[in-house]
Residue frames as a rotation matrix with the C-alpha (Angstrom) as fourth column:
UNK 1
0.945 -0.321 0.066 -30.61
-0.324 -0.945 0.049 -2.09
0.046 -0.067 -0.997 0.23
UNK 2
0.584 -0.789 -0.191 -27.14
0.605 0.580 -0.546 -2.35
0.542 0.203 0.816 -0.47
UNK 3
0.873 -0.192 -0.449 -24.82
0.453 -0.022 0.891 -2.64
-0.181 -0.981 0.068 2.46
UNK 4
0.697 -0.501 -0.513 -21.32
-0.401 -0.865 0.301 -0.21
-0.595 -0.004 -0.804 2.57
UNK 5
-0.077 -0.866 -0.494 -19.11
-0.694 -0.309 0.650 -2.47
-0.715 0.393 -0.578 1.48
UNK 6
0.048 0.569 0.821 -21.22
0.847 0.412 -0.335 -3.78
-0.529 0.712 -0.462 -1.36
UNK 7
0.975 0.105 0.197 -21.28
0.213 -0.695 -0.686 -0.02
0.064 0.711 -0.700 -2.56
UNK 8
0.501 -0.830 -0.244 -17.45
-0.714 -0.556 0.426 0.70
-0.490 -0.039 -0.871 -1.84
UNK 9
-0.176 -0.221 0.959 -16.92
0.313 0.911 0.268 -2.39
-0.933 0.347 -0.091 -3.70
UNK 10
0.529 0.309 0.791 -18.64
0.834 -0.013 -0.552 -0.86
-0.160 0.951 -0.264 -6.73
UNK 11
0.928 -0.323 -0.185 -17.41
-0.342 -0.936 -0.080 2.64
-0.147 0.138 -0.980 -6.18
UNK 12
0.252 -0.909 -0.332 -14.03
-0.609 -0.416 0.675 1.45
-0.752 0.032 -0.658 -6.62
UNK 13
-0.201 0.048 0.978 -14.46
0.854 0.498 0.151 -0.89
-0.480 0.866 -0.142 -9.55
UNK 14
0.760 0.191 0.621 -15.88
0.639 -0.395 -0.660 2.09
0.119 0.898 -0.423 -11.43
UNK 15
0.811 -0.408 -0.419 -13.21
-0.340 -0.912 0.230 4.53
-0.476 -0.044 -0.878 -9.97
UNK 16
-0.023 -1.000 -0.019 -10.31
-0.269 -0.012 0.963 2.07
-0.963 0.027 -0.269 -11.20
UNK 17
0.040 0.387 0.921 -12.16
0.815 0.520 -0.254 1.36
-0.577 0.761 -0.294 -14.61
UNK 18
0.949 0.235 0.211 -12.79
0.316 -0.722 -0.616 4.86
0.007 0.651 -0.759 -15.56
UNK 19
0.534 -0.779 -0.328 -9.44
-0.540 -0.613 0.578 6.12
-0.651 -0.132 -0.748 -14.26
UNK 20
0.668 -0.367 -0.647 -7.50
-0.454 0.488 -0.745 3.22
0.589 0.792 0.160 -16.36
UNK 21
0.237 -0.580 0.780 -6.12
-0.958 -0.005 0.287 2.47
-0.162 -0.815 -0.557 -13.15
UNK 22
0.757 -0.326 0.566 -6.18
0.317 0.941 0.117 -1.98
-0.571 0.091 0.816 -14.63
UNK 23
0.504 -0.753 0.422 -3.16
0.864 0.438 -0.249 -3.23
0.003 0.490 0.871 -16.08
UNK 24
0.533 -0.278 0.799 -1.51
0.107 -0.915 -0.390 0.02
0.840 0.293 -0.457 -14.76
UNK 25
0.517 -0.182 -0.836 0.69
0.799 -0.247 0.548 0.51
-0.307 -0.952 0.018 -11.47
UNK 26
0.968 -0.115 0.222 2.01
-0.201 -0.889 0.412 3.67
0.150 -0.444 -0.884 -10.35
UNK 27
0.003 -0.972 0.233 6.55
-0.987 -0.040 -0.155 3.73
0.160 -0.230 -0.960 -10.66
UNK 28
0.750 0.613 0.248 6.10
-0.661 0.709 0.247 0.06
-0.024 -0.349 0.937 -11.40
UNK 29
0.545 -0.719 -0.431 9.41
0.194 0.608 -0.770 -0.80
0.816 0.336 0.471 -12.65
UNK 30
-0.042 -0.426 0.904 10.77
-0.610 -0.705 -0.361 1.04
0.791 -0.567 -0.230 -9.53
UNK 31
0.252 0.379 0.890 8.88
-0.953 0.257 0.160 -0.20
-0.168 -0.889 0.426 -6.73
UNK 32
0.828 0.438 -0.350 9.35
-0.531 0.812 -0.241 -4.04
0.178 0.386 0.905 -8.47
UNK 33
-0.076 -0.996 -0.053 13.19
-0.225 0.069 -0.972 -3.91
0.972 -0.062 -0.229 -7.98
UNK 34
-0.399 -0.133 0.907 12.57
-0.664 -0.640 -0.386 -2.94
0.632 -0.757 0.167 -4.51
UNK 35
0.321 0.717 0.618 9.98
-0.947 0.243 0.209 -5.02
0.000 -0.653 0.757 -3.40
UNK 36
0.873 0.294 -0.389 11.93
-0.397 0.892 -0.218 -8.16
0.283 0.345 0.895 -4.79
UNK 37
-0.267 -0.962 0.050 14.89
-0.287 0.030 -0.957 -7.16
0.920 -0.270 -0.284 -3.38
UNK 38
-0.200 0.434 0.878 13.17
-0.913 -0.409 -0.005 -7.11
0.357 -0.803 0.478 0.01
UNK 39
0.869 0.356 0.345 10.90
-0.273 0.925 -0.266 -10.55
-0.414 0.137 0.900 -0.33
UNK 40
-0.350 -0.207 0.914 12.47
-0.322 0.942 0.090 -13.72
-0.880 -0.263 -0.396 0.77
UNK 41
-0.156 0.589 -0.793 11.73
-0.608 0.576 0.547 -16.72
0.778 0.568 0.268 -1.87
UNK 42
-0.681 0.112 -0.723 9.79
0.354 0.915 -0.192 -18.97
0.640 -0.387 -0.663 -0.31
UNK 43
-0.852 0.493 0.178 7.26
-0.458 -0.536 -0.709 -16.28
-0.254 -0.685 0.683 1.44
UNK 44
-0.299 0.954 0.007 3.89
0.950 0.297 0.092 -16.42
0.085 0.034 -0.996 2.14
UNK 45
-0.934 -0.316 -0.167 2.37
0.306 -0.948 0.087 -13.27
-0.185 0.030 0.982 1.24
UNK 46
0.136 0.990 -0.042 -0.80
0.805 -0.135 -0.578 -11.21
-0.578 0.045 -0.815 1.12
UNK 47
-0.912 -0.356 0.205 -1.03
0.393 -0.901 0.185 -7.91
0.119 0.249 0.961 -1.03
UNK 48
-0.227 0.738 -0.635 -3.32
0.703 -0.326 -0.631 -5.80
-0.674 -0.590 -0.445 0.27
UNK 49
0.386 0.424 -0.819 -5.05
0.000 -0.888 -0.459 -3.75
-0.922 0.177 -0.343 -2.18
UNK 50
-0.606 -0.748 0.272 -2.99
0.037 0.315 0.948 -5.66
-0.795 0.584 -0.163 -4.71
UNK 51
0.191 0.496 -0.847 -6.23
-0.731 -0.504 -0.460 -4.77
-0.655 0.707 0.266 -7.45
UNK 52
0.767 0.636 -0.089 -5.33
-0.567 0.605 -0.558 -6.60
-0.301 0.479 0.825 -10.70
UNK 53
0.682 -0.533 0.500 -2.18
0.456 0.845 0.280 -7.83
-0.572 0.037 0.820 -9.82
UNK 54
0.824 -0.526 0.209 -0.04
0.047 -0.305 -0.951 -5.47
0.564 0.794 -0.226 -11.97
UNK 55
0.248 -0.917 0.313 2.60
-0.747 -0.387 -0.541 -5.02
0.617 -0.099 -0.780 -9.39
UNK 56
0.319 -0.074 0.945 2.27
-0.865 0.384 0.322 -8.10
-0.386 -0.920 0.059 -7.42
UNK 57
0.981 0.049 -0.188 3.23
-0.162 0.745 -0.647 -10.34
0.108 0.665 0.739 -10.39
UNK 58
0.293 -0.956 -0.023 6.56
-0.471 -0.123 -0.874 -9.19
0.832 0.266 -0.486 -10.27
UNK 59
-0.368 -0.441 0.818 7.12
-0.898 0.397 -0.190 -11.47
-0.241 -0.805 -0.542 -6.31
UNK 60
0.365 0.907 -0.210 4.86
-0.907 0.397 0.143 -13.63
0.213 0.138 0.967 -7.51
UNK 61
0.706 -0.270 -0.654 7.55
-0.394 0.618 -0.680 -16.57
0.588 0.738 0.330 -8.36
UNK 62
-0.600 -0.546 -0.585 9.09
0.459 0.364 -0.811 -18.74
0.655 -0.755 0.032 -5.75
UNK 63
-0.866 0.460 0.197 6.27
-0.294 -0.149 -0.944 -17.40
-0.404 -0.876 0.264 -2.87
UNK 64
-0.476 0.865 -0.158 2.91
0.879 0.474 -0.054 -18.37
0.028 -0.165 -0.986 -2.09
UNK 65
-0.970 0.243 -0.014 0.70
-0.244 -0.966 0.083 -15.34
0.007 0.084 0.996 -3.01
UNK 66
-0.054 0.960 0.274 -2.51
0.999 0.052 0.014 -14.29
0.000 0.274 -0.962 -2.41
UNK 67
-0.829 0.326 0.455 -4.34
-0.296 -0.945 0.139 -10.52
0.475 -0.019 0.880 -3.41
UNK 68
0.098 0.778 -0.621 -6.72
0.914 -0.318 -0.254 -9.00
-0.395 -0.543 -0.741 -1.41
UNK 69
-0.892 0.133 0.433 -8.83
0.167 -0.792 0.587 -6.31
0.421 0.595 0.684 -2.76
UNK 70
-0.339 0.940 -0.039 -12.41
0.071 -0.016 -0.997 -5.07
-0.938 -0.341 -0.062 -2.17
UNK 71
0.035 0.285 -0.958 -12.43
-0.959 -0.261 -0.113 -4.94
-0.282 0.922 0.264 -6.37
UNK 72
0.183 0.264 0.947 -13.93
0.030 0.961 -0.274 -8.01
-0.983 0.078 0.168 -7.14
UNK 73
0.977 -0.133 0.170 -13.46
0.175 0.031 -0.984 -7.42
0.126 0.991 0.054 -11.04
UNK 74
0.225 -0.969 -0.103 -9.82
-0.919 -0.176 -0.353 -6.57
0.324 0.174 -0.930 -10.53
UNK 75
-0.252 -0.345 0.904 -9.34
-0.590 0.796 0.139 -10.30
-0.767 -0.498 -0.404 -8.39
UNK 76
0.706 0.101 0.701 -10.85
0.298 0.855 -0.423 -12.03
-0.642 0.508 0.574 -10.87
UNK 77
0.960 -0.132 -0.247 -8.57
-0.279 -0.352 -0.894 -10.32
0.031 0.927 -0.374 -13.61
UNK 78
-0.154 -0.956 0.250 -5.50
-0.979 0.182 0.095 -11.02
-0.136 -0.230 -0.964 -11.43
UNK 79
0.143 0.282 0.949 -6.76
-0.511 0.842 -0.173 -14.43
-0.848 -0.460 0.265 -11.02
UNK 80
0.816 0.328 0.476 -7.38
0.312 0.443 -0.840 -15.33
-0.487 0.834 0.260 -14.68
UNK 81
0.791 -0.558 -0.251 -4.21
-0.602 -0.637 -0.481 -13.04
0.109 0.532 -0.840 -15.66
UNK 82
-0.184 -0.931 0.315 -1.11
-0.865 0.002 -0.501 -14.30
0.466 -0.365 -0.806 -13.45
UNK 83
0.130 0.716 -0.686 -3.33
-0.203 0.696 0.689 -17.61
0.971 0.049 0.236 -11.72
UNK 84
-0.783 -0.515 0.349 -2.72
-0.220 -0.295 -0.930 -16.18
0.582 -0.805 0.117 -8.34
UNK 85
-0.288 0.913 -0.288 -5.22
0.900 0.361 0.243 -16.73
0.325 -0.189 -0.926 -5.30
UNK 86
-0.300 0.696 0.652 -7.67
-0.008 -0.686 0.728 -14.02
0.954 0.213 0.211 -4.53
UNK 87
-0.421 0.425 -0.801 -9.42
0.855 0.481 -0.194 -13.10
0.303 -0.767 -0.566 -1.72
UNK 88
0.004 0.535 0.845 -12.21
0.432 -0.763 0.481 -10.24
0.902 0.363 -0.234 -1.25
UNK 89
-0.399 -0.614 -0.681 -11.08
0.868 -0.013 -0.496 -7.62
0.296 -0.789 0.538 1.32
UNK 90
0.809 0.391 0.440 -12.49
0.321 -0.919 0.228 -4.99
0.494 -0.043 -0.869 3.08
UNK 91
-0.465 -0.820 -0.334 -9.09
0.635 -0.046 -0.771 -2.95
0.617 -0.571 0.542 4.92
UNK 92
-0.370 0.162 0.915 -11.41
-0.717 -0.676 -0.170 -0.74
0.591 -0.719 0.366 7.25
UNK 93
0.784 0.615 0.085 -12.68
-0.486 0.522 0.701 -4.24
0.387 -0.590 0.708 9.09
UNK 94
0.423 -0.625 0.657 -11.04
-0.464 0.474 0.749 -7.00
-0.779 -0.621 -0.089 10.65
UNK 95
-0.145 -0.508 -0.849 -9.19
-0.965 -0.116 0.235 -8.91
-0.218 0.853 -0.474 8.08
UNK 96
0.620 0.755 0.212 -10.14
-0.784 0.584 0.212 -12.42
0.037 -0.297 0.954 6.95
UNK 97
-0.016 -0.872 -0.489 -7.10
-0.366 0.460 -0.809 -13.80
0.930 0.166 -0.327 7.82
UNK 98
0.566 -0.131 -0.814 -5.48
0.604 0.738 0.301 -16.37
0.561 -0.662 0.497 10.56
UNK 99
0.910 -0.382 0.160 -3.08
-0.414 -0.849 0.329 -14.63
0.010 -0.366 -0.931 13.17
UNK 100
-0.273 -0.961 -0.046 0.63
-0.465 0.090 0.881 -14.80
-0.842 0.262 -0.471 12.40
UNK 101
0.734 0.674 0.084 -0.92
-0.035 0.161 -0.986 -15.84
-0.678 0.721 0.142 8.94
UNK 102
0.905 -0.105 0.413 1.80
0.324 -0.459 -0.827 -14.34
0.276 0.882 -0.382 6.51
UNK 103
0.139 -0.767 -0.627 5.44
0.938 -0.102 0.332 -13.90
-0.319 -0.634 0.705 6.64
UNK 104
-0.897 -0.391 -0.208 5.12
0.319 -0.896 0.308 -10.67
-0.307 0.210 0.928 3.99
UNK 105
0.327 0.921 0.212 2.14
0.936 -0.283 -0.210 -8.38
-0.133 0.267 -0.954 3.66
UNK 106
-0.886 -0.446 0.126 2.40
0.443 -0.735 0.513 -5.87
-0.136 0.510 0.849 1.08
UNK 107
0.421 0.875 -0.240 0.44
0.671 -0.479 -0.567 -2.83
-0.611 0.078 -0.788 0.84
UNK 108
-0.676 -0.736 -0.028 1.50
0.549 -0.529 0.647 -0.18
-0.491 0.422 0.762 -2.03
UNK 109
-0.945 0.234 0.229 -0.21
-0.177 -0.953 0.245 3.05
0.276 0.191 0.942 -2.70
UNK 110
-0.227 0.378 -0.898 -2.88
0.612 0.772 0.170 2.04
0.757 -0.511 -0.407 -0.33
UNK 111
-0.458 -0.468 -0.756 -2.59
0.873 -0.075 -0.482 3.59
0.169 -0.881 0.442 2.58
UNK 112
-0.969 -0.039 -0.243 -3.65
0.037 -0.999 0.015 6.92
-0.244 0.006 0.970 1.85
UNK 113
-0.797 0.596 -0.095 -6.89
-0.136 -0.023 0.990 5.76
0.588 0.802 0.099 0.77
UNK 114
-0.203 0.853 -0.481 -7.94
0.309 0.522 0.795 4.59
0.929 0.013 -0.370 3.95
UNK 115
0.456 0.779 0.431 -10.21
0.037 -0.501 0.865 5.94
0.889 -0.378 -0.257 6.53
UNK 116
0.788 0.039 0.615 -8.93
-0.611 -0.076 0.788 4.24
0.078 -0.996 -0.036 9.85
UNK 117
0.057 -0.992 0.111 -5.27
-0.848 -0.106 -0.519 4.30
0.526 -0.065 -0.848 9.82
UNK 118
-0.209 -0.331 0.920 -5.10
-0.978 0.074 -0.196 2.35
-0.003 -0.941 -0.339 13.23
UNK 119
0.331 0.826 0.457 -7.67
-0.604 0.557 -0.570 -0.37
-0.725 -0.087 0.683 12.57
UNK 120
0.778 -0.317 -0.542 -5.85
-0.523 0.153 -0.839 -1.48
0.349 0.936 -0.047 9.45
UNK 121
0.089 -0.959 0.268 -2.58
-0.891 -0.197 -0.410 -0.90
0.446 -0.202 -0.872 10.76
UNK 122
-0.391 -0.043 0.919 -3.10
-0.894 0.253 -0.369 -2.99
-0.217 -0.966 -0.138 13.92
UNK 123
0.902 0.428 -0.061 -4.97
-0.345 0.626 -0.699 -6.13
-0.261 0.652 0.712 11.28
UNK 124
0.522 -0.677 -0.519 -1.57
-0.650 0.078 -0.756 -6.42
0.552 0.732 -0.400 9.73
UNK 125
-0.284 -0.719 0.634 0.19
-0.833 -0.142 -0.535 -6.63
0.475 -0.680 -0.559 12.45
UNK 126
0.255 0.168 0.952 -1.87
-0.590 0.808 0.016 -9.63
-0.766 -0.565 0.305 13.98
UNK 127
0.812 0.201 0.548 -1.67
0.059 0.906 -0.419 -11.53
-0.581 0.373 0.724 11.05
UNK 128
0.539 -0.810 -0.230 1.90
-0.537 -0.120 -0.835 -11.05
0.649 0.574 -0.500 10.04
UNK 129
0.799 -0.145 -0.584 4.03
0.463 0.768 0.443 -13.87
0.384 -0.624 0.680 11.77
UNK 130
0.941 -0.235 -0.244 6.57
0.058 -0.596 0.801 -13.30
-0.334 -0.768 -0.547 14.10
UNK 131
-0.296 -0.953 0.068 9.80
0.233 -0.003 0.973 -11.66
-0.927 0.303 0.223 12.87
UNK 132
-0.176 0.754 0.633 7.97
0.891 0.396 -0.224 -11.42
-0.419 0.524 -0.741 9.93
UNK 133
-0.883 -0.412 -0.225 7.88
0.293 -0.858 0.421 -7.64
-0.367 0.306 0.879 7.43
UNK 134
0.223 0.962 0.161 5.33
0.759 -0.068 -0.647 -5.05
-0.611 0.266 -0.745 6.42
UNK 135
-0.763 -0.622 -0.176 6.34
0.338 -0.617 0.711 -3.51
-0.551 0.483 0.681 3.27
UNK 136
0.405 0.889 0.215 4.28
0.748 -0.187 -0.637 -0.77
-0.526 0.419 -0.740 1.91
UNK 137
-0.751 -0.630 0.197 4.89
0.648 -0.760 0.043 2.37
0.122 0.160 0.980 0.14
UNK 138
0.469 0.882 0.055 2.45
0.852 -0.435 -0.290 5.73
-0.231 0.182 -0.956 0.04
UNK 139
0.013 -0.461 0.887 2.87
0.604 -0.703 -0.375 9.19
0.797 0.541 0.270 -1.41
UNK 140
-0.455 -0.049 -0.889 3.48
0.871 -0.233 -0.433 11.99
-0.186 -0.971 0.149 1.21
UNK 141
0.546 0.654 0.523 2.27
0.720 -0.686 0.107 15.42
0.429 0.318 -0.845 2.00
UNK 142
0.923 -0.336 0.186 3.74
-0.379 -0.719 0.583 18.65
-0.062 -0.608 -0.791 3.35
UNK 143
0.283 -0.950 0.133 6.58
0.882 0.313 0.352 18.28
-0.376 0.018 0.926 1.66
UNK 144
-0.733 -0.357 -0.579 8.43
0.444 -0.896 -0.010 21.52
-0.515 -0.265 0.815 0.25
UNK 145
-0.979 -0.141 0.147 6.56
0.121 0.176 0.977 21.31
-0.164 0.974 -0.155 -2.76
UNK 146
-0.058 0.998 -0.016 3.22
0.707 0.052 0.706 21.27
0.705 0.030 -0.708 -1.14
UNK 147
-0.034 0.175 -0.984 4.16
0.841 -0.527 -0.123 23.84
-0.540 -0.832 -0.129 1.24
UNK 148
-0.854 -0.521 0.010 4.81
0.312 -0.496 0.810 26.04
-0.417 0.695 0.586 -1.83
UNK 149
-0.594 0.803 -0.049 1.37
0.485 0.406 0.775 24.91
0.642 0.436 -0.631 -3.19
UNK 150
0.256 0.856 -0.449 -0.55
0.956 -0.155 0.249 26.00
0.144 -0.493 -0.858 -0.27
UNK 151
-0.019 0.011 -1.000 1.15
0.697 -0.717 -0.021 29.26
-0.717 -0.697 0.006 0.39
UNK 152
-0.986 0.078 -0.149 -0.06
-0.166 -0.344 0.924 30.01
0.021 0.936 0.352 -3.56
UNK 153
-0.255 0.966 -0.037 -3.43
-0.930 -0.255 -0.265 29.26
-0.266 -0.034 0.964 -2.86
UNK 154
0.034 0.458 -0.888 -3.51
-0.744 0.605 0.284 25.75
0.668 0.651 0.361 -4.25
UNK 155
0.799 0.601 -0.031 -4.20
-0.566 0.768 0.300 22.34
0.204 -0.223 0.953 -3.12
UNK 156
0.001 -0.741 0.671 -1.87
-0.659 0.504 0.558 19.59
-0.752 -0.443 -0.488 -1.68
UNK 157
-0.664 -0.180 -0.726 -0.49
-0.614 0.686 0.391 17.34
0.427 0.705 -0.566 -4.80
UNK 158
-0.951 -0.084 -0.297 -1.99
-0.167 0.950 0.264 14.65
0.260 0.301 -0.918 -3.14
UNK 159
-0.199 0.980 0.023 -5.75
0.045 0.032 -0.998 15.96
-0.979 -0.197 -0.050 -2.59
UNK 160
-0.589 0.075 -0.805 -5.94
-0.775 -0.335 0.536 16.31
-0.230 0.939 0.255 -6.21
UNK 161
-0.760 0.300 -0.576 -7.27
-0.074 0.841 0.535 12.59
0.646 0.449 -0.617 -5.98
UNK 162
-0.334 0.811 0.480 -10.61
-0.674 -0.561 0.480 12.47
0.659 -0.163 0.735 -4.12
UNK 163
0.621 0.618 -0.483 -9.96
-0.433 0.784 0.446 9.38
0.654 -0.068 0.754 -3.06
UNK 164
-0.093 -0.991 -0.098 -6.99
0.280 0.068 -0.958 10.12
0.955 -0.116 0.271 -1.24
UNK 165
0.476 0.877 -0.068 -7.86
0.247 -0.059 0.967 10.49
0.844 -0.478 -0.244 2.71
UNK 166
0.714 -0.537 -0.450 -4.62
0.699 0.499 0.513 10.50
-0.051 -0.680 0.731 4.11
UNK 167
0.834 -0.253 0.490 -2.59
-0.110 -0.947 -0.300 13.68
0.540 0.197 -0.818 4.29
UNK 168
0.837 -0.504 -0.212 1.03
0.234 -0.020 0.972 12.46
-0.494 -0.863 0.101 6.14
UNK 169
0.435 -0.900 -0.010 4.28
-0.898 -0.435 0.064 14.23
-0.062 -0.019 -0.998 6.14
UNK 170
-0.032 -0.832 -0.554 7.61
-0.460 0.504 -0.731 12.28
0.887 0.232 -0.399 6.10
UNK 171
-0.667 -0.126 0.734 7.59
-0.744 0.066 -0.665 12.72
0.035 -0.990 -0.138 10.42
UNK 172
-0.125 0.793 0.596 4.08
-0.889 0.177 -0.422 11.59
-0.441 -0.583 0.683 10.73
UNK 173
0.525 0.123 -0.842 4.73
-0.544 0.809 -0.221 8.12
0.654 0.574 0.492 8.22
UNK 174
-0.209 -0.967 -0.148 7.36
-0.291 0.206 -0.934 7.47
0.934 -0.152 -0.324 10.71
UNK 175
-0.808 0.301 0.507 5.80
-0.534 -0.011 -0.845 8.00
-0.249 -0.954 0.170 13.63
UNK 176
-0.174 0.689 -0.704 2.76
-0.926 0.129 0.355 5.52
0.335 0.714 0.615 12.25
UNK 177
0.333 -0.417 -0.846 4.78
-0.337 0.785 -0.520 3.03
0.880 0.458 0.121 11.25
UNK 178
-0.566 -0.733 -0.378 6.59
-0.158 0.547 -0.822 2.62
0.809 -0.405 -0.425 14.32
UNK 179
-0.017 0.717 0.697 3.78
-0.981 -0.145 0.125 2.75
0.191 -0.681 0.707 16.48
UNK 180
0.804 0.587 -0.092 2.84
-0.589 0.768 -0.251 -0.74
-0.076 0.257 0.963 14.89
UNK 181
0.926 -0.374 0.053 6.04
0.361 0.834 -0.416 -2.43
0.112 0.404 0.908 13.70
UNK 182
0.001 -0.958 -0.286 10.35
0.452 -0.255 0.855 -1.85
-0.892 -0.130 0.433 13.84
UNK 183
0.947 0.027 -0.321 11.25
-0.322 0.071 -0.944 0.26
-0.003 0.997 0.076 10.58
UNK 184
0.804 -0.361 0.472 13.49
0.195 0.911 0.364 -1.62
-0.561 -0.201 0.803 9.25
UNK 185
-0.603 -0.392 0.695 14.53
0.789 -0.165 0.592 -0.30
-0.118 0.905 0.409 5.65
UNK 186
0.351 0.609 -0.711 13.56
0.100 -0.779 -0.619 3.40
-0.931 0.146 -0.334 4.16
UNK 187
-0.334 -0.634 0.697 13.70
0.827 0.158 0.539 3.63
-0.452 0.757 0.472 0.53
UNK 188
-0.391 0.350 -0.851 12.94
0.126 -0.896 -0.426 7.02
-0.912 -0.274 0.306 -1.45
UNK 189
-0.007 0.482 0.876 10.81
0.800 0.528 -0.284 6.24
-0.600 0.699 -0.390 -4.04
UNK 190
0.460 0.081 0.884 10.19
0.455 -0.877 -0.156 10.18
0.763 0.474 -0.440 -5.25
UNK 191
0.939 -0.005 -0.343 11.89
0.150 -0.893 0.424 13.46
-0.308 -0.450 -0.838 -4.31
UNK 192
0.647 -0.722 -0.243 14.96
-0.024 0.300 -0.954 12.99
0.762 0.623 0.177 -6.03
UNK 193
0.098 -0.695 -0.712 18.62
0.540 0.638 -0.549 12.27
0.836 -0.330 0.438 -4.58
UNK 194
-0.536 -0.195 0.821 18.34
-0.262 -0.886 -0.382 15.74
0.802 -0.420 0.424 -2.31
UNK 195
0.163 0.870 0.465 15.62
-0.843 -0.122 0.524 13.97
0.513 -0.477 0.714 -0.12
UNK 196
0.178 -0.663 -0.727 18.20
0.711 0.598 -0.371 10.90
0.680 -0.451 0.578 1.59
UNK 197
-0.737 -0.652 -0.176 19.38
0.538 -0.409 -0.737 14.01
0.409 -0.638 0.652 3.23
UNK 198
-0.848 0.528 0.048 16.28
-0.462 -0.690 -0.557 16.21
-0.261 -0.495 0.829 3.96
UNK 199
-0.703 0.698 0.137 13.23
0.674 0.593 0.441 13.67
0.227 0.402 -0.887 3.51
UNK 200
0.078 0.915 -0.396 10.66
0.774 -0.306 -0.554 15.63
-0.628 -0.263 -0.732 5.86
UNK 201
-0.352 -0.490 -0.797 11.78
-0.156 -0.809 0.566 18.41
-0.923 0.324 0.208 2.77
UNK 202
-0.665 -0.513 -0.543 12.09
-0.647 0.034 0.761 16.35
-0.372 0.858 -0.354 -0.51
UNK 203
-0.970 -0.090 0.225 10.60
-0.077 0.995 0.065 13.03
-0.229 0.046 -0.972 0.09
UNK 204
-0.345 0.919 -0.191 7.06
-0.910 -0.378 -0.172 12.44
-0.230 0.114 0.966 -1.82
UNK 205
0.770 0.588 -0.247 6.99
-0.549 0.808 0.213 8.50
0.325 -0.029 0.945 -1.91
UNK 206
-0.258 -0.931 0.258 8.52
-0.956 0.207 -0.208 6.41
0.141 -0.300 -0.944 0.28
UNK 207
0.495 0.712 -0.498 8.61
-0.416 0.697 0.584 2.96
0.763 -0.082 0.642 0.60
UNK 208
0.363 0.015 0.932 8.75
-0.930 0.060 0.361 1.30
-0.051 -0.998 0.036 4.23
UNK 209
0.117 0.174 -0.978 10.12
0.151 0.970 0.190 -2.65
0.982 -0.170 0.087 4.92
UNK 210
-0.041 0.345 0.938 8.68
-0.981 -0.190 0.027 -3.04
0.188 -0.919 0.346 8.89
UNK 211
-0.543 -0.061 -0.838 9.49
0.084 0.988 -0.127 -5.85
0.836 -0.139 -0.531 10.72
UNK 212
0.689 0.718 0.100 6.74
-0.316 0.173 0.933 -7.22
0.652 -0.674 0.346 13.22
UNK 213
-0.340 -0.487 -0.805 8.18
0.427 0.683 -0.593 -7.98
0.838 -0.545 -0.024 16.98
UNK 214
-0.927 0.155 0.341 7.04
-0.312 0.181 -0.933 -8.65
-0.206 -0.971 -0.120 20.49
């Protein structure tokens, strides 16, 4: 019998196969600027959920990288693509990592996918060295746009994906984050220039850079 994350392993090999989700990232030229502004050369880095490597190529150069995934066909593709190391990840367990491991662990559209927010969260955090940054991004919810959406009868934008588990506002990314880590940097990724000034309004992807202290 095949254990959970033997089948959530497959279930998401066939969900990013069928969707076209390889050799594909999500505002990649965007988020690439961003994330390289951010990352130090010379890091050590994990991407979490980093799949086949389409957006993690772009830090790759001048840092030590490794992906983590639970898509064993996407690691090997990064692996054989960009010749990056690999490493098979569940993010609802402990993580298979040293503590203070990693000066940058990136996670990017992620987040929303997974079950136990806290349990994750609180993984990073051990194994991110001191002083040390979590930079992630995720899409939001209950912004105006979805508030529009529901009082028409329809669906939040971001339940539209089935695989999407997470449902946070602008407030409640904030209030997350800081649980776990300083924010540091807030960058608006979607909602256009109107959403600097009214995020918990505008803002539908944001990306985070969290520094780790005490």
């Amino acid at each position: 019998m095949k254990n959970t994350a033997t089948k959530l392993t497959e279930f998401y090999q066939i969900h990013h196969r069928d969707g076209n989700r390889y050799g594909g990232s999500v505002m990649e030229s965007k988020r690439a600027n961003l994330y390289r502004d951010w990352i130090p050369k010379g890091s050590k880095i994990v991407d979490l959920g980093g799949r086949d490597g389409q957006l993690t190529r772009h830090f790759i150069e001048g840092n030590d990288v490794i992906i983590g995934d639970i898509d064993q066909v996407a690691l090997e593709r990064a692996k054989e693509k960009y010749n990056v190391e690999t490493q098979l990840v569940n993010l609802n367990e402990n993580l298979p990592f040293e503590d203070n491991s990693f000066d940058i662990v990136t996670m990017s559209e992620v987040l929303e996918h997974l079950p136990y927010l806290h349990i994750t969260l609180s993984e990073i955090k051990r194994i991110v060295s001191p002083n040390g940054y979590f930079i992630c991004n995720f899409p939001l919810a209950y912004h105006l746009q979805d508030r529009i959406r529901v009082m028409t009868g329809d669906r939040l934008t971001i339940s539209k994906d089935p695989t999407h588990l997470q449902f946070l506002s602008y407030a409640d990314a904030m209030k997350l984050l800081g649980t776990y880590f300083d924010i540091d940097s807030v960058h608006i990724l979607k909602g256009g220039k109107i959403a600097n000034t009214f995020p918990n309004l505008f803002a539908r992807n944001v990306a985070f850079k969290c520094k780790k202290t005490g």
